[in-house]
CHARMM-style PDB file with segment names, atoms N, HN, CA, C and O in Angstrom:
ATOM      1  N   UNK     1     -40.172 -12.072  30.321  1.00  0.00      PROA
ATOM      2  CA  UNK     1     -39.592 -12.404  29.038  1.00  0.00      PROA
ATOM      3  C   UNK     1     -38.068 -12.436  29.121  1.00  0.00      PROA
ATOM      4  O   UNK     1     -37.430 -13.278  28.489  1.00  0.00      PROA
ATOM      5  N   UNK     2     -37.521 -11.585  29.845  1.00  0.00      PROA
ATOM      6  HN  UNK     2     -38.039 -10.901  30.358  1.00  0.00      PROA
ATOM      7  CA  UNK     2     -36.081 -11.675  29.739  1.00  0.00      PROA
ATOM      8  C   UNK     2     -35.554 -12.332  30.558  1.00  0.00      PROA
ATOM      9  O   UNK     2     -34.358 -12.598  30.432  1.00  0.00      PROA
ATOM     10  N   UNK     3     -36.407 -12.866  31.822  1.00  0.00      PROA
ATOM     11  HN  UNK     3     -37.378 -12.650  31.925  1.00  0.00      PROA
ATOM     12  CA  UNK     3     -35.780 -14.037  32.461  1.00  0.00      PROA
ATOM     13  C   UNK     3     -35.844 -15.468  31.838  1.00  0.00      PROA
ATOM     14  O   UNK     3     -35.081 -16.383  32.147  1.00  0.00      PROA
ATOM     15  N   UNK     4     -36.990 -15.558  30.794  1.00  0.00      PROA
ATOM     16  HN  UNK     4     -37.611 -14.815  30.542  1.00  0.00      PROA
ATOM     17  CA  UNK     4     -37.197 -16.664  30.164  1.00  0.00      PROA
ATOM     18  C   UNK     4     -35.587 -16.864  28.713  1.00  0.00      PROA
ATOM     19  O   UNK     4     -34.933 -17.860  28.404  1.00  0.00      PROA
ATOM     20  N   UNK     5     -35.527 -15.544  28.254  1.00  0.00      PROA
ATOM     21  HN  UNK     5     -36.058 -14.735  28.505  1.00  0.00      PROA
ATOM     22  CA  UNK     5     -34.101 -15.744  27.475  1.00  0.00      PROA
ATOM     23  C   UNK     5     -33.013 -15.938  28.008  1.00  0.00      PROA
ATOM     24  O   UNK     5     -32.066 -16.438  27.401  1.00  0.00      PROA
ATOM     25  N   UNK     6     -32.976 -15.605  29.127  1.00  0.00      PROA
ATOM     26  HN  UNK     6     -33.746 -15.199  29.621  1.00  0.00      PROA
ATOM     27  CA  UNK     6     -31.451 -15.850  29.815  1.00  0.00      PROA
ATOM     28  C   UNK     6     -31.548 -17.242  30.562  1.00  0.00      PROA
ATOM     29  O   UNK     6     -30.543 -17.666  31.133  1.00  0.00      PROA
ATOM     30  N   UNK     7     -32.397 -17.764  30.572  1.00  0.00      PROA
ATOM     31  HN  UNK     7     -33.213 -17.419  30.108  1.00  0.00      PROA
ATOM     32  CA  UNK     7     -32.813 -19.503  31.073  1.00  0.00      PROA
ATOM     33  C   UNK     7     -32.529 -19.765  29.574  1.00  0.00      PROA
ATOM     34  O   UNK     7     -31.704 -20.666  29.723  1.00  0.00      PROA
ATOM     35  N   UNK     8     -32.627 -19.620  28.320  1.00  0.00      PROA
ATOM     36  HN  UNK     8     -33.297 -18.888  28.199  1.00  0.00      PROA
ATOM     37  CA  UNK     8     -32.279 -20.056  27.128  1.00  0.00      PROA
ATOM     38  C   UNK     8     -31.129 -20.229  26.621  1.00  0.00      PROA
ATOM     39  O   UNK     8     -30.813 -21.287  26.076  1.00  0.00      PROA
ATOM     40  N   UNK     9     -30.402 -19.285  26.724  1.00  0.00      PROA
ATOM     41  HN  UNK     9     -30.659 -18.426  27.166  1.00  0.00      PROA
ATOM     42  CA  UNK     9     -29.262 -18.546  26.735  1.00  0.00      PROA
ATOM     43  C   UNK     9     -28.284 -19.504  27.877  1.00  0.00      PROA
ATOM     44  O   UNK     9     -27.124 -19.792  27.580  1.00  0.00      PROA
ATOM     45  N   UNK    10     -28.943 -19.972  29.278  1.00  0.00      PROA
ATOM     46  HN  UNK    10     -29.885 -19.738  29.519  1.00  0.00      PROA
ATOM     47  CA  UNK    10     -28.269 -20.442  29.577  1.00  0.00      PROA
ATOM     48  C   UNK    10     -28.142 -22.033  29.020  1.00  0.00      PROA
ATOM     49  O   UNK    10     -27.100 -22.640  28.769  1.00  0.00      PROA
ATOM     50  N   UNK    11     -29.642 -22.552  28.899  1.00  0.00      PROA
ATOM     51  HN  UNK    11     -30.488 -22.059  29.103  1.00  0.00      PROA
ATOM     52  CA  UNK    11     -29.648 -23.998  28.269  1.00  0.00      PROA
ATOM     53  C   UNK    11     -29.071 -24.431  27.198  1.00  0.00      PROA
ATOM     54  O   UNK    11     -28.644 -25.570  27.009  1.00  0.00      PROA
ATOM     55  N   UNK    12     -29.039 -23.198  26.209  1.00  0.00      PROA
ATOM     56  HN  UNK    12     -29.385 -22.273  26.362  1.00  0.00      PROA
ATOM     57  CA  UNK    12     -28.110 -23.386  25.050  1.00  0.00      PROA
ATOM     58  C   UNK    12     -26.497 -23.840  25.385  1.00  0.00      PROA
ATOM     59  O   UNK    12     -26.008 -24.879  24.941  1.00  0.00      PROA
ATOM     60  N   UNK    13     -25.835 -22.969  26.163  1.00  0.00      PROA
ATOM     61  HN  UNK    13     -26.232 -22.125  26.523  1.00  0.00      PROA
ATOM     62  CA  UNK    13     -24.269 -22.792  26.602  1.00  0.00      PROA
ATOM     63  C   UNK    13     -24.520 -24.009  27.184  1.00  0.00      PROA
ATOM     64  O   UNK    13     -23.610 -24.711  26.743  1.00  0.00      PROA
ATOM     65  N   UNK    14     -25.127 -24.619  27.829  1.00  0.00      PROA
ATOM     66  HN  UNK    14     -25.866 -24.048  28.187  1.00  0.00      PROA
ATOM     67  CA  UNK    14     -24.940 -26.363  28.648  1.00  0.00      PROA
ATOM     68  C   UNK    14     -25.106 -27.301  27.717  1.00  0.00      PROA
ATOM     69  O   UNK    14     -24.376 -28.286  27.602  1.00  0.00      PROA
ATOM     70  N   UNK    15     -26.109 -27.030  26.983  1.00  0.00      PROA
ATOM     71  HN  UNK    15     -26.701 -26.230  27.076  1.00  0.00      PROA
ATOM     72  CA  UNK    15     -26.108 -28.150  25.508  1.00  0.00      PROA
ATOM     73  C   UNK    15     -24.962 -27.743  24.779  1.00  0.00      PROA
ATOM     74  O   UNK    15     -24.133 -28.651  24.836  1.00  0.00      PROA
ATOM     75  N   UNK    16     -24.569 -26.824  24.150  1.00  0.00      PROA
ATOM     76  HN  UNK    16     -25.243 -26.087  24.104  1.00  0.00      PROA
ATOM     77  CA  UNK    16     -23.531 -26.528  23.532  1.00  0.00      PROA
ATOM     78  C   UNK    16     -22.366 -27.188  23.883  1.00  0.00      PROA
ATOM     79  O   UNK    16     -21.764 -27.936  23.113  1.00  0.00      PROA
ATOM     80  N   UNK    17     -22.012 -26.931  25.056  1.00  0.00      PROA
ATOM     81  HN  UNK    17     -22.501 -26.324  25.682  1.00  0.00      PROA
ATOM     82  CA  UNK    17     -21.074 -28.085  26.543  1.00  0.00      PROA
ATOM     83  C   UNK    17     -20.879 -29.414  26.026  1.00  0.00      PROA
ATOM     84  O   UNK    17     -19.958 -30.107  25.594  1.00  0.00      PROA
ATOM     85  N   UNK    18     -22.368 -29.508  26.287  1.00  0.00      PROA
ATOM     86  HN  UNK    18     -23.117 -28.946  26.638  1.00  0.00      PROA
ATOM     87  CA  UNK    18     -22.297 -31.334  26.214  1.00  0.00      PROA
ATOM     88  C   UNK    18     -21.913 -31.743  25.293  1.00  0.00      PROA
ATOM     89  O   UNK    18     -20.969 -32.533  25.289  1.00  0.00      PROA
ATOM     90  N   UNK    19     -22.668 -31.239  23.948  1.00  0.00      PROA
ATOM     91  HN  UNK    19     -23.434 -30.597  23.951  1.00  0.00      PROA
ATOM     92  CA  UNK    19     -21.757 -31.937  22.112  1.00  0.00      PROA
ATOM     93  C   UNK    19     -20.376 -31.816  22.479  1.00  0.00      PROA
ATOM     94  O   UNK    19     -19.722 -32.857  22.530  1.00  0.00      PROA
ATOM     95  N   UNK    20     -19.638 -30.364  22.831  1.00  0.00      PROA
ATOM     96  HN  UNK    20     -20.169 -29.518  22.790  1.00  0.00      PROA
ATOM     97  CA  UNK    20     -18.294 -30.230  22.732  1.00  0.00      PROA
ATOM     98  C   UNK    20     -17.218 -31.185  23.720  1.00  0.00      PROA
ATOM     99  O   UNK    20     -16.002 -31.371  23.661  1.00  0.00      PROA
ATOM    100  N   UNK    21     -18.479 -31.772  24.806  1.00  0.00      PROA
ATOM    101  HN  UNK    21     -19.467 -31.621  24.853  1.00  0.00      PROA
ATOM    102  CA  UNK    21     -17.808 -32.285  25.678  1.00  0.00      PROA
ATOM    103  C   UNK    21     -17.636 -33.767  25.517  1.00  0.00      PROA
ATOM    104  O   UNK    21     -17.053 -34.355  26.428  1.00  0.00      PROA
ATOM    105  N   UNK    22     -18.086 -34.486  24.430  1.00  0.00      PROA
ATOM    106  HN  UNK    22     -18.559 -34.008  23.690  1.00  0.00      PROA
ATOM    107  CA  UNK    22     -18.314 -35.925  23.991  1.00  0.00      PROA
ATOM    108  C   UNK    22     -16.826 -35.777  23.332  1.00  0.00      PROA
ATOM    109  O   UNK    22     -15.837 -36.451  23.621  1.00  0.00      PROA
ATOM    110  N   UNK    23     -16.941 -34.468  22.144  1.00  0.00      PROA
ATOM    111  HN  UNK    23     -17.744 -33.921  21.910  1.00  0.00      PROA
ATOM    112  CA  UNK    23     -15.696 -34.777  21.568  1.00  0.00      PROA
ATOM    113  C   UNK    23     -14.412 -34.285  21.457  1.00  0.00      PROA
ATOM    114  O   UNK    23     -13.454 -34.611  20.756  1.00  0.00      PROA
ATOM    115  N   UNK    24     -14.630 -33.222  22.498  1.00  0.00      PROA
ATOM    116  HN  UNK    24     -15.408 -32.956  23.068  1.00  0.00      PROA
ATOM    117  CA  UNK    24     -13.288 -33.375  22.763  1.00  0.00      PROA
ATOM    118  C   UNK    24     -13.031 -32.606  24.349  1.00  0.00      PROA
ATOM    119  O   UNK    24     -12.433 -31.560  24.600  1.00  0.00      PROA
ATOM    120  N   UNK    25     -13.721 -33.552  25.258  1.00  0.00      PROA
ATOM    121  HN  UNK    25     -14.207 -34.401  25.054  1.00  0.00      PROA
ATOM    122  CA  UNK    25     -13.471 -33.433  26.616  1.00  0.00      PROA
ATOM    123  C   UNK    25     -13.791 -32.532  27.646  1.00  0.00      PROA
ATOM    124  O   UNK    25     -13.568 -31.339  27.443  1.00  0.00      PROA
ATOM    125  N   UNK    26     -14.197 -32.835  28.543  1.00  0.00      PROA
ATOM    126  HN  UNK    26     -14.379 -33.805  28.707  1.00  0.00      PROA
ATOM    127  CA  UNK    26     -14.843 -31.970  29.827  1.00  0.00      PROA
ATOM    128  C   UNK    26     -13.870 -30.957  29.748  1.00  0.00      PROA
ATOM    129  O   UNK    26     -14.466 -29.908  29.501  1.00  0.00      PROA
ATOM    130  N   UNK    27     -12.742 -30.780  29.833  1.00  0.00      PROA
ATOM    131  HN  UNK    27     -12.259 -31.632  30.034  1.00  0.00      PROA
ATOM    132  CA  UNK    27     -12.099 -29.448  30.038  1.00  0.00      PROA
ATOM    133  C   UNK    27     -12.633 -27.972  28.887  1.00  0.00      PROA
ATOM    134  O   UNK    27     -12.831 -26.768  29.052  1.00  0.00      PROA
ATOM    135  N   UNK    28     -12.690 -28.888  27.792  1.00  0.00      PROA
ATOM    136  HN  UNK    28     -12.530 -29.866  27.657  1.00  0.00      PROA
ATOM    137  CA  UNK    28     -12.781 -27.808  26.565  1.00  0.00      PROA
ATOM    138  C   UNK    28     -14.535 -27.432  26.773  1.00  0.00      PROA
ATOM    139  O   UNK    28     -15.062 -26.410  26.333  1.00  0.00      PROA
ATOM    140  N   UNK    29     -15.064 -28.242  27.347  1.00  0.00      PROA
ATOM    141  HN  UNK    29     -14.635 -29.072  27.705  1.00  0.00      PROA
ATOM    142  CA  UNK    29     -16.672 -28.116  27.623  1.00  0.00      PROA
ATOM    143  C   UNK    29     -16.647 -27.097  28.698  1.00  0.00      PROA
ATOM    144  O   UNK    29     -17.378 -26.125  28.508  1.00  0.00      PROA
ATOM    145  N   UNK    30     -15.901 -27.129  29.867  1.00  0.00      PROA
ATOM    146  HN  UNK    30     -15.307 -27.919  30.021  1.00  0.00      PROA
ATOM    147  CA  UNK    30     -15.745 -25.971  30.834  1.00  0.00      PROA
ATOM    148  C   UNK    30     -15.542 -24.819  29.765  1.00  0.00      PROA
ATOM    149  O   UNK    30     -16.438 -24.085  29.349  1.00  0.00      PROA
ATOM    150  N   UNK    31     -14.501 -24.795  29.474  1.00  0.00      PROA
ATOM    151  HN  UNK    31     -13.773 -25.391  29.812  1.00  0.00      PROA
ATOM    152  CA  UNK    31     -14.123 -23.510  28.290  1.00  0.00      PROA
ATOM    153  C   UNK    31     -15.248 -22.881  28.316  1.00  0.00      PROA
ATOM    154  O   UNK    31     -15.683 -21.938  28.978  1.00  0.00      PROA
ATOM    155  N   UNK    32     -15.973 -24.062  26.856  1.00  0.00      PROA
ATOM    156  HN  UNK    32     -15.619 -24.828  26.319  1.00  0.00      PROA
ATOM    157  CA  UNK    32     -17.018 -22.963  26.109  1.00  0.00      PROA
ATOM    158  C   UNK    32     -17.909 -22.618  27.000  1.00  0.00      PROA
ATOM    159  O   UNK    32     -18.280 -21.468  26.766  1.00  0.00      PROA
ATOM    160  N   UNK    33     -18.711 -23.317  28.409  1.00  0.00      PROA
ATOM    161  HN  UNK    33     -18.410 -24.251  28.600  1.00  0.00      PROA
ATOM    162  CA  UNK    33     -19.408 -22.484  29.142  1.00  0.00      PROA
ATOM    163  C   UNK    33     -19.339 -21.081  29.689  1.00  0.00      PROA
ATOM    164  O   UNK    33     -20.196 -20.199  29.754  1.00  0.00      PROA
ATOM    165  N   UNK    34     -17.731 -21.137  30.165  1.00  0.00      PROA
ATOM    166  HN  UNK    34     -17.036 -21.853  30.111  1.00  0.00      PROA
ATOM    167  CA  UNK    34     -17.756 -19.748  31.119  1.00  0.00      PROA
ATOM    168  C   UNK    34     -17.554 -18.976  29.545  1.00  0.00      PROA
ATOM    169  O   UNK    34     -18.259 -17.968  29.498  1.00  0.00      PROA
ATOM    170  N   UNK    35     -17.130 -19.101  28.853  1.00  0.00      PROA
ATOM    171  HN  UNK    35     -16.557 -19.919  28.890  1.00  0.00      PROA
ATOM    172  CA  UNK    35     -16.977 -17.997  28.196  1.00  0.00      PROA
ATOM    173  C   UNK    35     -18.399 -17.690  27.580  1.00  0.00      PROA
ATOM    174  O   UNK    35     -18.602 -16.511  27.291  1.00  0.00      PROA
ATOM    175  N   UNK    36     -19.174 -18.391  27.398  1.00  0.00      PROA
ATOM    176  HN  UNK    36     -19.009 -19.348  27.633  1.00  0.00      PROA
ATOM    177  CA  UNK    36     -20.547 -17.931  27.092  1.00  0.00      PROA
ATOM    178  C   UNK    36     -21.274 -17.060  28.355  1.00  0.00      PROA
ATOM    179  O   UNK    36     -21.856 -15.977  28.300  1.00  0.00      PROA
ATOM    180  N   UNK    37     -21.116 -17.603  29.064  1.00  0.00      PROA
ATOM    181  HN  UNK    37     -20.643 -18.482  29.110  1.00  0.00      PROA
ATOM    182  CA  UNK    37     -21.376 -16.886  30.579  1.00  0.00      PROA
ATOM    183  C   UNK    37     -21.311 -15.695  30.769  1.00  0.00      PROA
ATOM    184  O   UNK    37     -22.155 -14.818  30.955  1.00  0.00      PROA
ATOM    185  N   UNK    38     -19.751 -15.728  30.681  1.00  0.00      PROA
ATOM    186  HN  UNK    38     -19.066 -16.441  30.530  1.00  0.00      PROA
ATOM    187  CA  UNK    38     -19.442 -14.372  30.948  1.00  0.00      PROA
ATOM    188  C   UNK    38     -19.286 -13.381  30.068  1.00  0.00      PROA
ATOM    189  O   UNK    38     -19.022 -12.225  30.400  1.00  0.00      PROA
ATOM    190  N   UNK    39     -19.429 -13.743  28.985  1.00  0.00      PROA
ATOM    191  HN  UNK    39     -19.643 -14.681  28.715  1.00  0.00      PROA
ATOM    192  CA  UNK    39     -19.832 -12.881  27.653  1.00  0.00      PROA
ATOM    193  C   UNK    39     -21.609 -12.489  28.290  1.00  0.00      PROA
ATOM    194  O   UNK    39     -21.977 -11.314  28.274  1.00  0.00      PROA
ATOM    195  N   UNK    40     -22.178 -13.154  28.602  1.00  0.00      PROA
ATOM    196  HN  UNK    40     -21.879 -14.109  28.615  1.00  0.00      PROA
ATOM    197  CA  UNK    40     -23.716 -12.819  29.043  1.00  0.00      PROA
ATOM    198  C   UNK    40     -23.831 -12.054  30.473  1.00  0.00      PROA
ATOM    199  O   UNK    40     -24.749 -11.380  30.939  1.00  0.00      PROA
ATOM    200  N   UNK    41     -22.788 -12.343  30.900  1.00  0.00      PROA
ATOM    201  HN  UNK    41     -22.042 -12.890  30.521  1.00  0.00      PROA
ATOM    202  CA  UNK    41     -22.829 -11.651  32.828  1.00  0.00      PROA
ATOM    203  C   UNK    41     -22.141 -10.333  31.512  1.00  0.00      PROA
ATOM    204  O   UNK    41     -22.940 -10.742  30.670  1.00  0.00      PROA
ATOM    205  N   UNK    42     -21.715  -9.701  31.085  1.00  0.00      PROA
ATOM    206  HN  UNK    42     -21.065  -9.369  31.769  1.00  0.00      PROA
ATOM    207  CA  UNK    42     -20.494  -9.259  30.787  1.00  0.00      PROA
ATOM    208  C   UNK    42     -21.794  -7.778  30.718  1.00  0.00      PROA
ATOM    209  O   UNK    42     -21.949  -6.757  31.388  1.00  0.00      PROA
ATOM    210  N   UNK    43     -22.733  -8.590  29.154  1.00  0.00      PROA
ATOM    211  HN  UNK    43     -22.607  -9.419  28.609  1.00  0.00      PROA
ATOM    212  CA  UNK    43     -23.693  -7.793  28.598  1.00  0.00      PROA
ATOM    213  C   UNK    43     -24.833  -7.003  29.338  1.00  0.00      PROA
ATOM    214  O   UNK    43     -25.320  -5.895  29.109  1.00  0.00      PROA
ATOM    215  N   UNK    44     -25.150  -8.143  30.506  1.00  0.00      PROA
ATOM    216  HN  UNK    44     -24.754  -9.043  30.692  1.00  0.00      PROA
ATOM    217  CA  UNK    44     -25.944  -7.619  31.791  1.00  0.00      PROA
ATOM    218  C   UNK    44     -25.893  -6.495  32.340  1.00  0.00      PROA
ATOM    219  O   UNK    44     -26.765  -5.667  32.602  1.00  0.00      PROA
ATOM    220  N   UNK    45     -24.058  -6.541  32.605  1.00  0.00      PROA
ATOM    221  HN  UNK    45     -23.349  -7.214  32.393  1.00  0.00      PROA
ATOM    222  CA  UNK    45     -23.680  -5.699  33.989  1.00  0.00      PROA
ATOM    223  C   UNK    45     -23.786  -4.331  33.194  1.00  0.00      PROA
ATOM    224  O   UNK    45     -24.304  -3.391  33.796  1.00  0.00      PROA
ATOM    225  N   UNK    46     -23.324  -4.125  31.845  1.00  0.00      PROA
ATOM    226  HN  UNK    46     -22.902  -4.888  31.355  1.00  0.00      PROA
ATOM    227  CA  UNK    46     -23.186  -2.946  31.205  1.00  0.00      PROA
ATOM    228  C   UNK    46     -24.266  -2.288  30.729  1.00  0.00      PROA
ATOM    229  O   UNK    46     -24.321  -1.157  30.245  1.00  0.00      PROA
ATOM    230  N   UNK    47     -25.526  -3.461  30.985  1.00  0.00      PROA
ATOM    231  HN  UNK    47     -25.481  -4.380  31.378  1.00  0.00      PROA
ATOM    232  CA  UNK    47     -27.020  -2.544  29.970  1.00  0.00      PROA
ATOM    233  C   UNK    47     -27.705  -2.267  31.694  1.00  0.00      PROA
ATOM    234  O   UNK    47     -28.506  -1.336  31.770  1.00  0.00      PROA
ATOM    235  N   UNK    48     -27.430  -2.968  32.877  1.00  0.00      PROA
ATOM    236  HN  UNK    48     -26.779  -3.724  32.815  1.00  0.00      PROA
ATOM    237  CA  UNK    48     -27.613  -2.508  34.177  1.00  0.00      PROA
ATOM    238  C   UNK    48     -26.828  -0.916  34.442  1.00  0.00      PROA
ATOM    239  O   UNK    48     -27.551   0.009  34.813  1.00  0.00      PROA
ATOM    240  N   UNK    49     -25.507  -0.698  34.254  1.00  0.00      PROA
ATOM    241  HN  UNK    49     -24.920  -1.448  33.952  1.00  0.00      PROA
ATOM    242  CA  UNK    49     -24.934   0.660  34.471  1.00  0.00      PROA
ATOM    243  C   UNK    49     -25.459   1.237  33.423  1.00  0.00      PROA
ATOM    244  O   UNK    49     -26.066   2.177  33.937  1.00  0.00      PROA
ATOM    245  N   UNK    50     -25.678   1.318  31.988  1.00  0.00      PROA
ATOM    246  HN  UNK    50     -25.185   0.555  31.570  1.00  0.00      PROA
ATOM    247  CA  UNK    50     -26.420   2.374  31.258  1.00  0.00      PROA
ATOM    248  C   UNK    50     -27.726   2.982  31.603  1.00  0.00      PROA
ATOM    249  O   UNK    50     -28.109   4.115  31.309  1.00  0.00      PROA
ATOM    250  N   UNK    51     -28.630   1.662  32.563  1.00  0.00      PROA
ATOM    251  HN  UNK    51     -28.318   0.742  32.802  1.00  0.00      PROA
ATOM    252  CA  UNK    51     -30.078   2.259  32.522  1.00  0.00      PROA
ATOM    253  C   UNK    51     -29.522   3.312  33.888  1.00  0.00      PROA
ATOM    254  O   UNK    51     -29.596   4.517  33.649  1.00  0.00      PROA
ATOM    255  N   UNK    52     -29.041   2.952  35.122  1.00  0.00      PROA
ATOM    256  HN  UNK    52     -28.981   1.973  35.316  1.00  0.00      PROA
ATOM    257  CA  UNK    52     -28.364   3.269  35.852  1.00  0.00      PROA
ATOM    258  C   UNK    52     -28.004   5.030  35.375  1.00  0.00      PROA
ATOM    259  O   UNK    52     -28.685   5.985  35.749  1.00  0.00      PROA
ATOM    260  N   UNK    53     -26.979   5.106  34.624  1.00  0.00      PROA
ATOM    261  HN  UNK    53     -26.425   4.331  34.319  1.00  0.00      PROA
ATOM    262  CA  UNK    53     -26.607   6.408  34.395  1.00  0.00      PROA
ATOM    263  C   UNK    53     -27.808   6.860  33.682  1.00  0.00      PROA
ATOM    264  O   UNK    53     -27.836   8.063  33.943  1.00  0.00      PROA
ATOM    265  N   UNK    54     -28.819   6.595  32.932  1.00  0.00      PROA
ATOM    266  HN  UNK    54     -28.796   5.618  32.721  1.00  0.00      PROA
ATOM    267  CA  UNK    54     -30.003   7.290  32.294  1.00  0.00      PROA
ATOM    268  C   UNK    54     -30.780   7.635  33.596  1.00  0.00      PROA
ATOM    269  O   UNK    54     -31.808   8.287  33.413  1.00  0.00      PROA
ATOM    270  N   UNK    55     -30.587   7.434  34.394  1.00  0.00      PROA
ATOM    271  HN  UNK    55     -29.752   6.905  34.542  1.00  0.00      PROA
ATOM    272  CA  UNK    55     -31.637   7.507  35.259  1.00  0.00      PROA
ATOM    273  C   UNK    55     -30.917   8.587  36.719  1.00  0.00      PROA
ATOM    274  O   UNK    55     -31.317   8.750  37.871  1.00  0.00      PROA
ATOM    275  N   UNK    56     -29.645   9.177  35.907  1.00  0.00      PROA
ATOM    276  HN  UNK    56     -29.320   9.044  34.971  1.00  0.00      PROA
ATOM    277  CA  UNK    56     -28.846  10.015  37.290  1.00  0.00      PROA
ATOM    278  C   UNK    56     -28.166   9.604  37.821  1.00  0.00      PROA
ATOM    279  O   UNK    56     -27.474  10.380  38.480  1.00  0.00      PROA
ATOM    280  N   UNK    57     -27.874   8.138  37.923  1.00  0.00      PROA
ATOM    281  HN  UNK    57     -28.437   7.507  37.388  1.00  0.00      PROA
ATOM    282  CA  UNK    57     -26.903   7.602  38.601  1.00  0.00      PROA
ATOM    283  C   UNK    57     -25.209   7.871  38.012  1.00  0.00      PROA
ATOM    284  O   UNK    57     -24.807   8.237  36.908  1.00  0.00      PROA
ATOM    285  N   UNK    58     -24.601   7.575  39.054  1.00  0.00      PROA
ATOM    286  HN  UNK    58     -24.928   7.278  39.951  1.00  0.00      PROA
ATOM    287  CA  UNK    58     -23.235   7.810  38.691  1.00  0.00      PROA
ATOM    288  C   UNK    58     -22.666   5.879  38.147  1.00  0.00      PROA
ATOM    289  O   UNK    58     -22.844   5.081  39.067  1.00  0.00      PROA
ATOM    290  N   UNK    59     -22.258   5.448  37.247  1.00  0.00      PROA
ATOM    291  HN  UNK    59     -22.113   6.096  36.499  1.00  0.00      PROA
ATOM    292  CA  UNK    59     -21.643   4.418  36.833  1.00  0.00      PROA
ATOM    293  C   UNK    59     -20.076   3.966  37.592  1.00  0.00      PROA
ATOM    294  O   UNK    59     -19.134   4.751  37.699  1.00  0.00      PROA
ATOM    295  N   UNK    60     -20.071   2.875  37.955  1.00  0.00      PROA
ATOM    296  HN  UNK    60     -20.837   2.237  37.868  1.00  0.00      PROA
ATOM    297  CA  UNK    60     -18.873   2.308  38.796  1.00  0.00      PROA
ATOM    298  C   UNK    60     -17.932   0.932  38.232  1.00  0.00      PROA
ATOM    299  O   UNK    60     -18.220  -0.156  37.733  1.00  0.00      PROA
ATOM    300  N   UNK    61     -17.116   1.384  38.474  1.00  0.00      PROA
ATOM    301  HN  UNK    61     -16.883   2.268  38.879  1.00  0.00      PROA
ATOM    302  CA  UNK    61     -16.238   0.053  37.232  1.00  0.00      PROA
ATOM    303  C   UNK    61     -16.238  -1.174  38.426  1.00  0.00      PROA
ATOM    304  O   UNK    61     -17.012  -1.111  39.382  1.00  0.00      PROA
ATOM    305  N   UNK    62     -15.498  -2.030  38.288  1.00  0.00      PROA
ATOM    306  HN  UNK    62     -14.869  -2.081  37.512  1.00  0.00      PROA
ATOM    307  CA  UNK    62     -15.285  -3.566  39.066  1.00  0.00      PROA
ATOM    308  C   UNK    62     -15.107  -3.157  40.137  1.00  0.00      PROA
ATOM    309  O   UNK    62     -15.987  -3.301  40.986  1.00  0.00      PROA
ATOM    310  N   UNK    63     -13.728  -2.421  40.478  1.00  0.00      PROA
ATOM    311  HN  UNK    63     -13.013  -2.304  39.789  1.00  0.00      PROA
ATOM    312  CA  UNK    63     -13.350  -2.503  41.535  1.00  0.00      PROA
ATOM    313  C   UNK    63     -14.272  -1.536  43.050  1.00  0.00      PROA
ATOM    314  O   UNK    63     -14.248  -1.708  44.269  1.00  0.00      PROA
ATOM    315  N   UNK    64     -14.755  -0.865  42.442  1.00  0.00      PROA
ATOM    316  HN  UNK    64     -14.774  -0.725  41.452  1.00  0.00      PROA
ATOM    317  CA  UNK    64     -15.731   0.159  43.152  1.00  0.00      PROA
ATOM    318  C   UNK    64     -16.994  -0.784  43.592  1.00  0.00      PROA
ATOM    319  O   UNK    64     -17.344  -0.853  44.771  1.00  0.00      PROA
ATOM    320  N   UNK    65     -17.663  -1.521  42.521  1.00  0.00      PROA
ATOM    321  HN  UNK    65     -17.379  -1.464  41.564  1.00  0.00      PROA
ATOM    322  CA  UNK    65     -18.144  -2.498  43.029  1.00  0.00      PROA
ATOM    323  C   UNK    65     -18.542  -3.162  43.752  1.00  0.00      PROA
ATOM    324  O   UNK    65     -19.622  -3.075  44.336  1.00  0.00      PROA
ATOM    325  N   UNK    66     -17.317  -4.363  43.895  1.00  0.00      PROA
ATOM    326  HN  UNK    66     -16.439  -4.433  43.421  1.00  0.00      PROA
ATOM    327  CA  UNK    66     -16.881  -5.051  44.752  1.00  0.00      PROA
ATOM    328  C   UNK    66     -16.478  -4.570  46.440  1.00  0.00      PROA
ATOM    329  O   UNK    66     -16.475  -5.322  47.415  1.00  0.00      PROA
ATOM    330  N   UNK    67     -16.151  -3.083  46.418  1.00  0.00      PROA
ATOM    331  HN  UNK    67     -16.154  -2.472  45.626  1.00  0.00      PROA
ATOM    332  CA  UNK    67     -15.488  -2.577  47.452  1.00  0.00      PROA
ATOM    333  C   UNK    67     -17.462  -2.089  48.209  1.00  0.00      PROA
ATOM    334  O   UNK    67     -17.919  -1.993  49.348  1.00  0.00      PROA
ATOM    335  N   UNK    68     -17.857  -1.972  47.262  1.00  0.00      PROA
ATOM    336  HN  UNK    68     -17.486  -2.050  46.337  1.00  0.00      PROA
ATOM    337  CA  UNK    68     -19.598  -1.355  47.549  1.00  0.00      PROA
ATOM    338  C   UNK    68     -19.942  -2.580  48.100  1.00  0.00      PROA
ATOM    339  O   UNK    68     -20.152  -2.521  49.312  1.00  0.00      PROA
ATOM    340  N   UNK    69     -20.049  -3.530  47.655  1.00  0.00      PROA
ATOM    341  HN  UNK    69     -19.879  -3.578  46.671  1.00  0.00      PROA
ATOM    342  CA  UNK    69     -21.033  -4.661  47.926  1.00  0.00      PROA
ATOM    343  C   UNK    69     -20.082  -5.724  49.269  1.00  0.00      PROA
ATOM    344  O   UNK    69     -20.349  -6.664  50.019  1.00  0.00      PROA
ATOM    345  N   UNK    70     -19.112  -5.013  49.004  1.00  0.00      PROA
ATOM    346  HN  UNK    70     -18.895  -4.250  48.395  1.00  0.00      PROA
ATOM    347  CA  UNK    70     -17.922  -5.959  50.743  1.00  0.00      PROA
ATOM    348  C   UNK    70     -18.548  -5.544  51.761  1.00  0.00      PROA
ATOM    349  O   UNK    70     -18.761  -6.387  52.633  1.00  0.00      PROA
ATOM    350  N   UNK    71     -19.059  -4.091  51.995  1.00  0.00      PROA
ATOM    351  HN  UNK    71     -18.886  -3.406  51.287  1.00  0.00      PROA
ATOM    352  CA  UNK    71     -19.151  -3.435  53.173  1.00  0.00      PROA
ATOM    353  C   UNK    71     -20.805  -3.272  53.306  1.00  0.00      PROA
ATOM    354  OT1 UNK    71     -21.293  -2.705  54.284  1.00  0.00      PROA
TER     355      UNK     71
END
C-alpha cells in the first residue's frame, strides 16, 4: 500500500509538471517537481529515523549519514 501511494504521489508531481510546464515553462516545471520530491524524500527519511529510534536505535542527521553510507 505505501509503495502504491508514493507511485501516486509521484504521478501526481509529474502531471502537476506537465500543466505547469505548458504554461509557463520547463524550468518552473523542474521547480515544482523537486520540491514536491523532496518535501516527500524529506517526510520518508524522518518517519524512517522515528521508527528507527522507537526501536533503540540511535538517530543520525545528514552528515553522519552520508559519511555511514561512503564507507
Amino acid at each position: 500500500m505505501k509503495k502504491m501511494s508514493s507511485r501516486f504521489i509521484l504521478l501526481l508531481a509529474f502531471t502537476a509538471g506537465s500543466v505547469v510546464g505548458i504554461f509557463k515553462g520547463n524550468e518552473a516545471k523542474q521547480k515544482l517537481v523537486f520540491r514536491i520530491k523532496s518535501r516527500f524524500e524529506e517526510k520518508r527519511q524522518l518517519a524512517e529515523q522515528k521508527k528507527l529510534q522507537r526501536k533503540g536505535g540511535v538517530r543520525l542527521d545528514d552528515i553522519e549519514l552520508a559519511a555511514f553510507h561512503n564507507n
